[in-house]
N, C-alpha and C positions, 0 to 999 in steps of 0.2 A: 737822606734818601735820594736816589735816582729823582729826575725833573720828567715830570708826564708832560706828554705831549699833544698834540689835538690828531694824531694822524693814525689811530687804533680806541676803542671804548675805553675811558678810564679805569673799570672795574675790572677788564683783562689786563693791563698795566700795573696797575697794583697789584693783583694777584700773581704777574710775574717777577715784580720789584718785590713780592713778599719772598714768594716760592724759592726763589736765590737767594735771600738772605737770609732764610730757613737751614738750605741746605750747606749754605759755605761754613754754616756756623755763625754769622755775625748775629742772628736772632738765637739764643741760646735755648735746646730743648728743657719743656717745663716755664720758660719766660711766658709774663702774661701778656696779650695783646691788648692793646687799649684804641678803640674806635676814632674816638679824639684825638689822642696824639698823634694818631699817621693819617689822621686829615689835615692835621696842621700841620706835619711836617711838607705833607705834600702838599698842600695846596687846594686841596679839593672840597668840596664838601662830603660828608658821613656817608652818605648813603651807595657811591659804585666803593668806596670802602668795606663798608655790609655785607655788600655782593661780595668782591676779593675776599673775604674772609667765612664767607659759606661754602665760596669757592672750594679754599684753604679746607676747610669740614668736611666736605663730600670727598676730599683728595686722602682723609684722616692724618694731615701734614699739622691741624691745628685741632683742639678736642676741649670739649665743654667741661668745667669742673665747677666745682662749689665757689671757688675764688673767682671763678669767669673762664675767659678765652684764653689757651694758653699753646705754646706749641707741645703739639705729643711728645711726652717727656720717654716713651718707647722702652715698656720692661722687656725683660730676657723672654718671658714668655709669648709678646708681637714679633718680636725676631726670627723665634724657634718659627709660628707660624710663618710667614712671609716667605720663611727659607722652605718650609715645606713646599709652600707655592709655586714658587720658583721653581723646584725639583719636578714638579708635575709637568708645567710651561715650557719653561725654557728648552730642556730637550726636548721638545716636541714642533718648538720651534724649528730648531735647528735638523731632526726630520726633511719636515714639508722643504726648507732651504735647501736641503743637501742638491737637490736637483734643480735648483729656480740660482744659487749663485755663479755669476758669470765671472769668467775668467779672470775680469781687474777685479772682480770684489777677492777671489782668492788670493790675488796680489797682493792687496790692499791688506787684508787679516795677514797674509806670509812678513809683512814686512813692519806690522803692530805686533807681531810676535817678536819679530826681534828688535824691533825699539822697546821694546817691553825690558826686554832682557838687558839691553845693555843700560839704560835707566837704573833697572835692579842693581847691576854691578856696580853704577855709580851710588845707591840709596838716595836716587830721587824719587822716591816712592809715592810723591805724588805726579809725577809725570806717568808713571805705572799706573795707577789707578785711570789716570785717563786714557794711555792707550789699550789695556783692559778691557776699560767700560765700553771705546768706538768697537774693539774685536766681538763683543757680544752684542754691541748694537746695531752693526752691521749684519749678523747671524740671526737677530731676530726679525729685522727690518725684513731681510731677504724672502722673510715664511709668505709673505700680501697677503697675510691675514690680518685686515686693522683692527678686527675684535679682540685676535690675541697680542697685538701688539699694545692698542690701548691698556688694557689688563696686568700687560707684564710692565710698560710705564710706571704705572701708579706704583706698583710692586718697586719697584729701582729706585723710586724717591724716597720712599721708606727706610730701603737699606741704607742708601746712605744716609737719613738722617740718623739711622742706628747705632750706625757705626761713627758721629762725628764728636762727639762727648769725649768717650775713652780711649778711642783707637781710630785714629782717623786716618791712617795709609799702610798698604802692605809690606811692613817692616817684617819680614820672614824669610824662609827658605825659598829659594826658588823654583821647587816642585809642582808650582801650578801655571809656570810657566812650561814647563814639559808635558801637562796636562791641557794646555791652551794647544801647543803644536800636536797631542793627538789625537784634538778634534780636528783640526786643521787636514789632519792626513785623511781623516775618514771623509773630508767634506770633498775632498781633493779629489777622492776614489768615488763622488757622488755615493757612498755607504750610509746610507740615511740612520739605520738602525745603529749602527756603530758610533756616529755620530753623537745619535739620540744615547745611548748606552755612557759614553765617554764623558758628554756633558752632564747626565745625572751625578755621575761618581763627582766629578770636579765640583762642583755646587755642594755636593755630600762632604766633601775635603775642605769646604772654603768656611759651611755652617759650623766645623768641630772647630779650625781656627780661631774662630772669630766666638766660640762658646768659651773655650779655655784663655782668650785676649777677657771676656768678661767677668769669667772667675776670678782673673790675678787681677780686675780694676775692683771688685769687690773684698778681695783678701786688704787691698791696701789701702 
């Protein structure tokens, strides 16, 4: 594991040396966590460990079971939720933004859309997912609401830990990258509603996706 250092709280260090190794996959959903061993590996002693992984609990990135501490192993039915979430949120985000984003932020999403695209055409599908994720987290950033910022966070680390098991990058058609460029227009035309409209459906488009990528990982 990563080497902590004395220049941040142990127990935020660890809990972000866990959090990344949750989400890239090297901690694998369902793995149990052991108190001991990532004191050891790390060096520390048990207890900002403790912390890091209440932390981890309160994030539901990590969930109490009969065998102990384990990472949320995340059935189809926290997904379907999440994604509900997210439908409510995020266009609503992108609302409030329509009128607060500036110029270069429109740039900046113009030109992640089409790094997006050309990515796709190569199928580096995880470079998609990252420029993606900046296009919406620039759009929710935009809203200066840290309440709903905070909220749609925690929400986004879930997704992707949901999706890292089965299906861990946008191997598909490129229709939601034509659906990234029509929120883009409406953010353009500051049309907040349109916006807000455009990014409901796309998030409604992404949760069928990613429901039928779970049915073929359960068929097989």
């Amino acid at each position: 594991m990563s080497a902590i250092t004395k220049s941040l709280p142990f127990h935020l260090q660890i809990y972000e040396i866990l959090k990344g190794k949750i989400l890239n996959g090297e901690i694998s959903r369902g793995e149990r966590l052991y108190e001991n061993k990532i004191s050891q590996e790390l060096g520390v002693s048990r207890s900002p460990v403790r912390e890091a992984l209440r932390m981890l609990e309160q994030d539901e990135l990590v969930v109490v079971t009969s065998t102990g501490l384990v990472v949320n192993p995340m059935e189809f039915s926290d997904m379907e939720e999440i994604y509900q979430c997210r439908m409510a949120l995020e266009p609503f985000a992108a609302k409030i933004s329509a009128d607060k984003l500036t110029n270069e932020d429109l740039d900046t999403l113009r030109n992640l859309v089409t790094q997006a695209r050309v990515y796709h055409n190569q199928k580096a599908y995880e470079k998609v997912v990252e420029s993606n994720t900046q296009f919406h987290d620039i759009i929710i950033q935009s809203s200066g609401n840290s309440r709903l910022i905070g909220i749609i966070e925690k929400i986004r680390s879930l997704i992707i830990l949901s999706r890292k098991t089965e299906f861990e990058c946008y191997q598909r058609e490129g229709d939601y990258l034509d659906e990234h460029e029509g929120v883009l227009a409406a953010l353009t035309q500051r049309n907040g509603d349109e916006a807000e409209r455009l990014l409901r459906t796309h998030i409604m488009n992404d949760f069928e996706f990613y429901s039928l990528a779970y049915e073929k990982v359960l068929k097989n």
